[in-house]
C-alpha positions as CSV (number, residue, x, y, z in Angstrom):
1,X,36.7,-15.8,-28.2
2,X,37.8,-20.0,-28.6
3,X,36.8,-22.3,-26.5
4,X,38.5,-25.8,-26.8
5,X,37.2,-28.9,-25.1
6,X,38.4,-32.2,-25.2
7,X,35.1,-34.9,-25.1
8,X,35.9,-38.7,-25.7
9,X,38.5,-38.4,-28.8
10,X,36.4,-35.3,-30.4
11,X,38.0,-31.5,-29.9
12,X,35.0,-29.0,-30.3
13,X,35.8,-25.4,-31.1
14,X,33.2,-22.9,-30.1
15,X,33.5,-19.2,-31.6
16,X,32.2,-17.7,-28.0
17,X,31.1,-14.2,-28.8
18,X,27.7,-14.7,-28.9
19,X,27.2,-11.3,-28.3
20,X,29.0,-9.8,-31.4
21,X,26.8,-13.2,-33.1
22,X,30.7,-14.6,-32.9
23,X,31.9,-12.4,-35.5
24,X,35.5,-13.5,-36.3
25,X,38.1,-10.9,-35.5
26,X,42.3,-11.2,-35.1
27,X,42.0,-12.3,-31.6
28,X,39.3,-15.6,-32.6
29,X,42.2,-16.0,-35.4
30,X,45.1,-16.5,-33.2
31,X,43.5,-18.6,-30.7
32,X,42.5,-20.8,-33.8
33,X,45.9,-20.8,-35.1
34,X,47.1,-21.7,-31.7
35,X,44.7,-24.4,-31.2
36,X,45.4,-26.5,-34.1
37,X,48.6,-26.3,-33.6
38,X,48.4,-27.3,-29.9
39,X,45.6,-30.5,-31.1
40,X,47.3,-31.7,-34.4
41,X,49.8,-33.6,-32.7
42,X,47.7,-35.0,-29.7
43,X,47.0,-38.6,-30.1
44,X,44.2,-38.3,-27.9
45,X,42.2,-36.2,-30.3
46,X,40.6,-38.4,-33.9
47,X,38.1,-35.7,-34.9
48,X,37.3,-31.9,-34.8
49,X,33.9,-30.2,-34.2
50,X,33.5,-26.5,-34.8
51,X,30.7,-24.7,-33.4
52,X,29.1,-21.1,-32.5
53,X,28.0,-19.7,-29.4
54,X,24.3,-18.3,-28.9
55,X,22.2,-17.8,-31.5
56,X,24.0,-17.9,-34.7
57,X,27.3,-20.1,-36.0
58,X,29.1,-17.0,-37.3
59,X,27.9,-13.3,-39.1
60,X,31.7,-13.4,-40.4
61,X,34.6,-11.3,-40.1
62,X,34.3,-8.7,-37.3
63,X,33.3,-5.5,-39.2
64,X,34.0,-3.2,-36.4
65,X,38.0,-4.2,-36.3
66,X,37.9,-3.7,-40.4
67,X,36.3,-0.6,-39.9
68,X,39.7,0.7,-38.0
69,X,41.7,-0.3,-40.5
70,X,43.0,3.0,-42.2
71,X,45.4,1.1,-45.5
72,X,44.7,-1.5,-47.4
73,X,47.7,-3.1,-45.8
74,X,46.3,-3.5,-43.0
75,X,43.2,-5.1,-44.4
76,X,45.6,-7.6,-47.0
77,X,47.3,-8.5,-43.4
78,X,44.0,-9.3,-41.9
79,X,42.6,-11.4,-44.6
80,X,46.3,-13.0,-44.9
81,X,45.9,-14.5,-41.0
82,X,42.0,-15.4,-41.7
83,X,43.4,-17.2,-45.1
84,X,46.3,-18.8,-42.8
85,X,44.1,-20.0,-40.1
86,X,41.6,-21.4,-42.5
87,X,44.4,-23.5,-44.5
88,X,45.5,-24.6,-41.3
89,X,42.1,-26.1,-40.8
90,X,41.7,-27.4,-44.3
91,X,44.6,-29.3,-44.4
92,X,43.8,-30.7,-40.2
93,X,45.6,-34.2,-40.3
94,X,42.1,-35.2,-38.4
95,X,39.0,-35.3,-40.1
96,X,36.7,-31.7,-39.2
97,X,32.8,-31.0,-38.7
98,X,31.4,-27.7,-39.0
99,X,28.1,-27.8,-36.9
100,X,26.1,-24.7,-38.0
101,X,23.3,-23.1,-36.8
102,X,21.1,-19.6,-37.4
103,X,23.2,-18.4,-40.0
104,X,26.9,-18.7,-41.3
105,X,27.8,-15.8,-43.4
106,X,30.8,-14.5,-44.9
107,X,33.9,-15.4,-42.7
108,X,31.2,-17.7,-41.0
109,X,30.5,-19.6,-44.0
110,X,34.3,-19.8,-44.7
111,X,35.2,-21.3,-41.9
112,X,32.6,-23.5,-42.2
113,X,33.9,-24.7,-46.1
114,X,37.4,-25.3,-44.2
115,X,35.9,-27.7,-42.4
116,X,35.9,-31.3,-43.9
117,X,32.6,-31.8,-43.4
118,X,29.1,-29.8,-42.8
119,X,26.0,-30.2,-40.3
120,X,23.2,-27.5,-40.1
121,X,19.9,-27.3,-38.5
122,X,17.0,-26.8,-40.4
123,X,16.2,-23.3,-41.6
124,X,19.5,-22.0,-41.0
125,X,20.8,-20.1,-44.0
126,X,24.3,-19.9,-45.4
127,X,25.7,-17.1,-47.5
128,X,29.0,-14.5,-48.5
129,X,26.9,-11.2,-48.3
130,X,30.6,-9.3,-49.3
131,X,28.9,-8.2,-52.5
132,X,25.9,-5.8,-50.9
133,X,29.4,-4.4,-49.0
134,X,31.1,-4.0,-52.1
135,X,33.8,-6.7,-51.7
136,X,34.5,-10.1,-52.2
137,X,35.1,-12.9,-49.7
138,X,38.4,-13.1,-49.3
139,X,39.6,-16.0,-47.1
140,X,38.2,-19.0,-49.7
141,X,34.8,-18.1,-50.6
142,X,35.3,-17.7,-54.1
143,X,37.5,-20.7,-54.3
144,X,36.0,-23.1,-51.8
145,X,32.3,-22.6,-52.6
146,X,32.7,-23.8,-56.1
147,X,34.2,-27.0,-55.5
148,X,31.4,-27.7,-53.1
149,X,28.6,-26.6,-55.3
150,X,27.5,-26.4,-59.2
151,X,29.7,-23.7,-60.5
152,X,26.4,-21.7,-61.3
153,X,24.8,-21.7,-58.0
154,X,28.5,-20.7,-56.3
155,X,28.3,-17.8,-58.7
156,X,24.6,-16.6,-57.8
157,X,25.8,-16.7,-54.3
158,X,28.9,-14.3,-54.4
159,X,27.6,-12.0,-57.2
160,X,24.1,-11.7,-55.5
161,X,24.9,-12.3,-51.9
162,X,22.1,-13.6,-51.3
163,X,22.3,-17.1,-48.7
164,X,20.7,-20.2,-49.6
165,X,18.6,-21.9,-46.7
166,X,20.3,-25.4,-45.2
167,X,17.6,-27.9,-46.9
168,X,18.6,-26.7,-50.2
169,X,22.3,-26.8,-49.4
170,X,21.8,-29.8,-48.4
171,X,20.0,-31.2,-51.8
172,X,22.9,-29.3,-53.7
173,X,25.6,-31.4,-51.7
174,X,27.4,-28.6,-49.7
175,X,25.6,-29.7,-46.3
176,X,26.6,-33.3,-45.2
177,X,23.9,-33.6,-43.0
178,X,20.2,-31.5,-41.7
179,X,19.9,-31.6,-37.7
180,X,16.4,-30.3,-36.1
181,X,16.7,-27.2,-35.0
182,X,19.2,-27.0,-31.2
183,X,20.7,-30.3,-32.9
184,X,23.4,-29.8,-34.9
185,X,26.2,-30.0,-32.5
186,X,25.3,-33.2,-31.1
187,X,24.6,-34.5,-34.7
188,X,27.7,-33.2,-35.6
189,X,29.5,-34.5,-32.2
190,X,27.6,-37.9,-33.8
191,X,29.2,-37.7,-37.0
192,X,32.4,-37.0,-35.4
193,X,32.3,-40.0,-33.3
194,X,32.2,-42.0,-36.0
195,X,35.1,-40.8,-37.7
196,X,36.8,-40.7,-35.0
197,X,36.3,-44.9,-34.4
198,X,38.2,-45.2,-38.2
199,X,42.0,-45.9,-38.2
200,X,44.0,-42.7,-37.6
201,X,46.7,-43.2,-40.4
202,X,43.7,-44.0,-42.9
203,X,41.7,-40.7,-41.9
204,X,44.5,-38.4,-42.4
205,X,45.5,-40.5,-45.9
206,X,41.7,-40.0,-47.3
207,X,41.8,-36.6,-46.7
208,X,45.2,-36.3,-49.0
209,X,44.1,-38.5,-51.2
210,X,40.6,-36.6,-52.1
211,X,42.0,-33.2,-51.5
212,X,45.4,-33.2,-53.1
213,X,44.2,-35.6,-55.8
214,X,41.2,-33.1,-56.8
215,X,44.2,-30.8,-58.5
216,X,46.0,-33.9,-60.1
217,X,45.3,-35.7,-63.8
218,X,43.2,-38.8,-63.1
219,X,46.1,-40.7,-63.8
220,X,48.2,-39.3,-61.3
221,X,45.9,-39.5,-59.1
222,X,45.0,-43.3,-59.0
223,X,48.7,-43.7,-59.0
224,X,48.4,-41.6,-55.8
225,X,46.2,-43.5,-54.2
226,X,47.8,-47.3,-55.3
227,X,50.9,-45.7,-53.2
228,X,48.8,-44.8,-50.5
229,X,47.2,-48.1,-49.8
230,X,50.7,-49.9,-50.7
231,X,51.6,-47.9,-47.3
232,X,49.0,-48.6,-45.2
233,X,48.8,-52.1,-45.8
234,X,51.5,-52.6,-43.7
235,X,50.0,-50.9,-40.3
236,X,49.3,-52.5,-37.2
237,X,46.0,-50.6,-37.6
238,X,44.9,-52.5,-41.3
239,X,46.2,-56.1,-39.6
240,X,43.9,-54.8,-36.5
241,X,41.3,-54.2,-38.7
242,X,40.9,-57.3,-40.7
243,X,41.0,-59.1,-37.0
244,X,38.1,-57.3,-35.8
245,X,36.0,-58.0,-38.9
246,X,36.7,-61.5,-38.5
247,X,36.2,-61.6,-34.6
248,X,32.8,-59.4,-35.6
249,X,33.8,-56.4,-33.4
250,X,34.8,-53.0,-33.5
251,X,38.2,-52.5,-34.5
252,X,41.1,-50.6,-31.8
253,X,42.9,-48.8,-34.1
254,X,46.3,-46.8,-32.2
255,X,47.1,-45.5,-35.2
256,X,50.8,-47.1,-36.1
C-alpha cells in the first residue's frame, strides 16, 4: 500500500498499488499517517519524496471502498482521515516533493498539492475529475488548487474536471519542475537532495514563514519573519554556515 525507504537523508513514499493505478484507500491513509509520524522526528531524514508505483502517480481515492459506503457518515469519516493525513503532510517540519507521473487525479492530485513542492514528467496530466462524478474534491482541492494557480484556471479545473497536461502546469506555476518521461523521481530525489543539504532549523522556519504568513496582513507577516531570523541567528547551524562560505565549501549543518 506504502512503501517507505530511507536513501541518503531523503524518505521516498511510494503509493504501491499499481494495480488499482494506486488508488488511495483507508489502509494507504493510515500507513501515511503512520509514517509521518514515525519520520518527522528522525534526524536522519532532511527531505521527503512522494511517488506512485507502475504506470500512473495516483487515479485518487479508491472508488470501490466509497462505493461500500451505505451513509454519508461514513463517507464525511473517510474524507475526514484523507483531510487528516494530507494536513499532516502539509504542515511536514521537512521540506516535501511530489514526483508525478501518468496522471494524478482527484485524491492523486491532492496529495500531490500537500506536497511542498511538484515534479512531473512530460505529458503527464493532472486534474480533480469529482465533477463528471457529481462531487467535489474533498480533501483540499478546492482550497489548495487556488493558491497554487490563477483563481480562474483553478475554477475551470474543478467545475469542468477536465486535467491540464504537466507543460502547461508547469508555465502556470503549479509544477516546480518537467522531468522526461521515467524521470521524475530521480529529478525529484535531485531536487530533494538539495533541500536536504540546507540547514534543518531554516527548512522547517521557511516553510512557516511562507505558509502561515500567506493568511497573515503583510505587516504581521514581515514581523513574523524579523522574529524568525532574530532566532536563527543564533544556531550553530547560521555560525556553521557563514564558516563554510568563507572556507568556500559546503556547509555541515546538524541542525541545533
Amino acid at each position: 500500500m506504502l512503501r517507505v525507504e530511507l536513501r541518503d537523508r531523503i524518505a521516498v513514499l511510494t503509493l504501491d498499488r499499481p494495480r488499482q493505478l494506486n488508488a488511495v484507500g483507508s489502509e494507504t491513509v493510515e500507513r501515511l499517517t503512520r509514517a509521518l509520524g514515525e519520520l518527522r522526528d528522525n534526524d536522519d531524514v532532511r527531505a521527503l519524496v512522494v511517488a506512485g508505483a507502475g504506470r500512473a502517480f495516483s487515479a485518487g481515492a479508491d472508488l470501490g471502498e466509497i462505493e461500500s459506503f451505505t451513509s454519508p457518515g461514513q463517507f464525511r469519516a473517510f474524507v475526514g482521515r484523507l483531510t487528516e493525513a494530507y494536513a499532516l503532510l502539509e504542515d511536514f517540519p521537512k521540506p516535501s516533493v511530489a514526483a508525478v507521473h501518468g496522471f494524478a487525479f482527484g485524491g492523486g492530485l491532492e496529495l500531490a498539492l500537500a506536497c511542498d513542492l511538484r515534479v512531473a514528467e512530460r505529458g503527464t496530466r493532472l486534474g480533480l475529475p469529482e465533477m463528471k462524478l457529481g462531487v467535489l474534491p474533498g480533501a483540499g482541492g478546492t482550497q489548495r488548487l487556488p493558491r497554487l494557480l490563477p483563481t480562474a484556471v483553478a475554477k475551470q479545473m474543478i467545475l469542468t474536471g477536465d486535467p491540464l497536461d504537466a507543460t502547461r502546469a508547469w508555465e502556470l506555476g503549479l509544477v516546480n519542475e518537467l522531468a522526461e518521461p521515467g524521470g521524475a523521481l530521480a529529478a525529484a530525489e535531485e531536487l530533494a537532495a538539495r533541500l536536504a543539504a540546507g540547514a534543518p532549523l531554516a527548512l522547517a522556519a521557511g516553510k512557516r514563514l511562507v505558509d502561515h504568513g500567506l493568511g497573515m496582513d503583510l505587516d504581521a507577516a514581515i514581523a513574523y519573519e524579523r522574529e524568525t531570523v532574530t532566532v536563527l541567528f543564533s544556531t550553530e547551524d547560521r555560525a556553521e554556515g557563514l564558516k563554510a562560505f568563507r572556507e568556500r565549501r559546503p556547509g555541515e549543518f546538524r541542525g541545533v
